[in-house]
C-alpha positions as CSV (number, residue, x, y, z in Angstrom):
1,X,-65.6,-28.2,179.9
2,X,-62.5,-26.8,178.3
3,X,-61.4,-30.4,177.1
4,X,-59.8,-30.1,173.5
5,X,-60.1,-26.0,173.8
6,X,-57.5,-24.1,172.3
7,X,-58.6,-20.4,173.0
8,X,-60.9,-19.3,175.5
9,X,-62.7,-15.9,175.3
10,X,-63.5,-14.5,178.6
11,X,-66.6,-11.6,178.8
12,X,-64.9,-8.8,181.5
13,X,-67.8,-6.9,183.5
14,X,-69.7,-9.6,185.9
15,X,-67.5,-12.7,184.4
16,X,-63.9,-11.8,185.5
17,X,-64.4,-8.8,187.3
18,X,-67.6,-8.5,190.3
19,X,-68.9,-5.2,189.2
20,X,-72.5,-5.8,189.2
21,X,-73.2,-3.5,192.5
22,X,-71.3,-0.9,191.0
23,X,-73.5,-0.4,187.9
24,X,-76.7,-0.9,190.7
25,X,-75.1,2.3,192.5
26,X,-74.4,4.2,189.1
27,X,-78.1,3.4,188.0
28,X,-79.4,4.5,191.6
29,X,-77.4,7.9,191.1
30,X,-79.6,8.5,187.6
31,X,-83.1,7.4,189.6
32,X,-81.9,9.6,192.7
33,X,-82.1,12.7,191.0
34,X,-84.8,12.1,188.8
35,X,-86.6,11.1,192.3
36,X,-87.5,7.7,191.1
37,X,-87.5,4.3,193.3
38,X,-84.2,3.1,193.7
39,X,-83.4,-0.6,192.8
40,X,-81.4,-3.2,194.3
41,X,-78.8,-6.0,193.3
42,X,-81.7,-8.5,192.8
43,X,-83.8,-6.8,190.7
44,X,-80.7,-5.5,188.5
45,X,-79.9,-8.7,187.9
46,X,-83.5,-10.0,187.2
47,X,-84.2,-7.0,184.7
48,X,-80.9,-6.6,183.3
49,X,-80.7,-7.0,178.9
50,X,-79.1,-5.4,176.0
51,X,-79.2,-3.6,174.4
52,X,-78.9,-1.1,176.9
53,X,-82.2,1.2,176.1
54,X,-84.4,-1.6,176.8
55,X,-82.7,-2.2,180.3
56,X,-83.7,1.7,181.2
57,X,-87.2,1.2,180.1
58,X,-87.6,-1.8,182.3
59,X,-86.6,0.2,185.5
60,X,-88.6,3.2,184.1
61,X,-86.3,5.9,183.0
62,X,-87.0,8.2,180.1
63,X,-85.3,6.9,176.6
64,X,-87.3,9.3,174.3
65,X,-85.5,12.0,172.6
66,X,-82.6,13.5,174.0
67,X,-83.2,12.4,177.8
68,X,-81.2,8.9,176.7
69,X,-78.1,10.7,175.3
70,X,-78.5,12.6,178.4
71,X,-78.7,9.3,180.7
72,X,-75.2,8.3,177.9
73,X,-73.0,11.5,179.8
74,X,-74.3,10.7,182.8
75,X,-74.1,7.3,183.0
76,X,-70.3,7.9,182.0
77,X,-69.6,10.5,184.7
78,X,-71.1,8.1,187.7
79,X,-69.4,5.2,186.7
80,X,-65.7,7.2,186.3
81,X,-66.2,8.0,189.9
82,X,-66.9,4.4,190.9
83,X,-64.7,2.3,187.9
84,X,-61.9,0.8,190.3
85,X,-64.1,0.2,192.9
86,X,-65.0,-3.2,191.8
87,X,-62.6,-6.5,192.9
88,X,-61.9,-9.3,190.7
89,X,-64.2,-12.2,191.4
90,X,-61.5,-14.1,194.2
91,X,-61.1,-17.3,191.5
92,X,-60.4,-14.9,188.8
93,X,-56.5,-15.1,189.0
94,X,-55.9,-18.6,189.4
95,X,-58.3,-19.7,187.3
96,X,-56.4,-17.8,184.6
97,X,-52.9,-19.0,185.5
98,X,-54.2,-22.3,185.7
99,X,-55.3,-22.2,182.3
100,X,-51.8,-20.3,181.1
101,X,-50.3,-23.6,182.3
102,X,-52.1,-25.9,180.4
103,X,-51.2,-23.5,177.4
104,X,-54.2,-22.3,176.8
105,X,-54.7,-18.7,174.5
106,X,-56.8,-16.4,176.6
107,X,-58.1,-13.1,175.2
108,X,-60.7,-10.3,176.7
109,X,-64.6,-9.6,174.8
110,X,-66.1,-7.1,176.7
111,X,-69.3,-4.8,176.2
112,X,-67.2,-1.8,177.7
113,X,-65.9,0.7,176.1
114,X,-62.2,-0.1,174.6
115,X,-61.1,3.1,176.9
116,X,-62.1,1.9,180.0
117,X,-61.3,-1.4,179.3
118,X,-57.6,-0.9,178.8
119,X,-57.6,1.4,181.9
120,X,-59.1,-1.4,183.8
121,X,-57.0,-4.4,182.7
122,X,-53.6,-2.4,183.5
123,X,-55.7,-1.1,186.7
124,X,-56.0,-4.9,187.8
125,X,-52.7,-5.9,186.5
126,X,-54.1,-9.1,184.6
127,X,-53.1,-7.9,181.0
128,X,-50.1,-10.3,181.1
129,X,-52.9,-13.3,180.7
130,X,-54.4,-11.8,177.7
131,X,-53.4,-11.9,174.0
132,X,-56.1,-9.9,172.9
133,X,-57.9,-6.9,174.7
134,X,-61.1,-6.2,172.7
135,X,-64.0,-3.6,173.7
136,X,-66.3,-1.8,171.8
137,X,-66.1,2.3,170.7
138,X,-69.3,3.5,172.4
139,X,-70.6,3.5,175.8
140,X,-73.9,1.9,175.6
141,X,-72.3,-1.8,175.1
142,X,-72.8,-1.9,171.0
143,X,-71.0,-3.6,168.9
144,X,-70.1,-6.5,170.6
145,X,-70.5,-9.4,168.1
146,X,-68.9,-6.9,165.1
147,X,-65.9,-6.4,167.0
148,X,-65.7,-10.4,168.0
149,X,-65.7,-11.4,164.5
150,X,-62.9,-9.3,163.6
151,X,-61.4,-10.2,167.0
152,X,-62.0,-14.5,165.8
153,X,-59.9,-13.2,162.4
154,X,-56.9,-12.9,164.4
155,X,-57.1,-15.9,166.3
156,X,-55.2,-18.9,164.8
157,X,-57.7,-21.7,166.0
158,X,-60.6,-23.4,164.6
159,X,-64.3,-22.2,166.0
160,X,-64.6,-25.5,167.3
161,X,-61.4,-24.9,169.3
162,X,-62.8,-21.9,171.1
163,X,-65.0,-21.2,173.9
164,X,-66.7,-17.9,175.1
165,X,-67.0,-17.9,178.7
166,X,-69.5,-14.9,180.0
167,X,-72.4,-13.8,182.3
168,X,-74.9,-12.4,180.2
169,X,-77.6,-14.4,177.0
170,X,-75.6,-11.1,175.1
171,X,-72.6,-13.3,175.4
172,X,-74.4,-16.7,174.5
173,X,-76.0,-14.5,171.3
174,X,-72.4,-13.5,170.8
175,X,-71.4,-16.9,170.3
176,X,-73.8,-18.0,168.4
177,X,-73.2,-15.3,165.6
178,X,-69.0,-16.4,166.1
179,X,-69.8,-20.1,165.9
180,X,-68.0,-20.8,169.4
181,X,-69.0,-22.2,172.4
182,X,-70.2,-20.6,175.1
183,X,-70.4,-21.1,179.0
184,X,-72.2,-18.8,181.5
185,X,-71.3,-18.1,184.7
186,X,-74.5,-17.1,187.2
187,X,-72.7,-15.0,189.2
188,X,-72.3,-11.7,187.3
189,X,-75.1,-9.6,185.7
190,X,-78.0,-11.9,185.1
191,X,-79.9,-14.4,187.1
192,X,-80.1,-17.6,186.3
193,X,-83.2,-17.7,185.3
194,X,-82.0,-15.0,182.9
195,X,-79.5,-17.6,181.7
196,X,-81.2,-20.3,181.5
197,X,-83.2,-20.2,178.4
198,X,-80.0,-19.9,176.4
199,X,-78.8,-23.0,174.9
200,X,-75.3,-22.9,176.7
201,X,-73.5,-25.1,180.3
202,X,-74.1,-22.7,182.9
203,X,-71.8,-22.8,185.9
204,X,-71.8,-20.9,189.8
205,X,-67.8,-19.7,189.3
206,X,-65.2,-19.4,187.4
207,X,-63.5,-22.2,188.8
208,X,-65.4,-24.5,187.3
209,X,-64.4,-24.0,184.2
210,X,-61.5,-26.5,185.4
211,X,-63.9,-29.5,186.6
């Protein structure tokens, strides 16, 4: 799977990090007090897209006007509360040293906010692994493809050298636009059936990767 791979390009949120019941109880904070159902890991995951407005429609919040910049501040001040709750999936770190041995580059792609996304990484204590950290500006997970190009122009490797790994068809998109490969991993924010229409290997763990 990573045979002739130079660089490999791992997604953060629900790749390298199990955050997915996290956003579920961020989401369930907005629905509480606008005394809507709540929802639950499974149907996250079956309803989850980018971008990010289309995901609140599905569970039936209020996008029009200024109720979604509203649903932006307090998206941000439910998930502050709740950021280092997550774990690292339990492969996470030996996957990655595993790869550092066989001198592989590694670098970070995420959706998140380049903020949080620094905090985080020192947080875990993984940003030895990483040559590059890359996140996005905004909080509502844009920008991800613009800033992997630009990320790709600092990496010396051919495309055909480098693989994305991630959890989302966001990162399969991602790589498409890069001209990478791509692997998905069905244990983050999607379900598989999510995945599967995406033209990419899709694997159970992280571990994997080293089959």
């Amino acid at each position: 799977m990573i045979k002739n791979k130079k660089h490999i390009i791992f997604d953060w949120n629900g790749t390298l990090i199990n955050d997915a019941d996290v956003f579920v109880d961020v989401l369930n904070a907005l629905l509480d007090k606008r005394k809507m159902d709540r929802i639950n890991l499974n149907t996250y995951r079956a309803l989850f897209c980018f971008p990010i407005v289309d995901f609140y429609k599905r569970i039936g919040l209020d996008v029009s006007g200024d109720a979604f910049t509203q649903l932006k501040k307090e998206f941000i001040c439910e998930y502050d509360k709740r950021k280092h709750v997550a774990a690292l999936f339990p492969e996470s770190i030996s996957v990655l040293e595993k790869l550092k041995k066989n001198n592989l580059i590694l670098s970070i792609l995420s959706a998140s906010n380049q903020n949080t996304l620094d905090d985080l990484v020192e947080y875990y204590s993984i940003g030895g692994f990483f040559e590059n950290v890359v996140g996005v500006d905004n909080y509502i997970a844009e920008g991800k493809t613009r800033r992997g190009i630009k990320l790709l122009n600092t990496i010396e490797a051919n495309r055909s050298d480098i693989l994305l790994v991630g959890d989302t068809n966001l990162d399969y998109s991602v790589s498409q636009e890069l001209g990478v490969g791509c692997v998905l991993v069905s244990h983050g924010h999607q379900s598989i059936r999510q995945l599967k229409p995406c033209d990419a290997q899709i694997i159970q763990s992280l571990d994997m990767l080293l089959e």
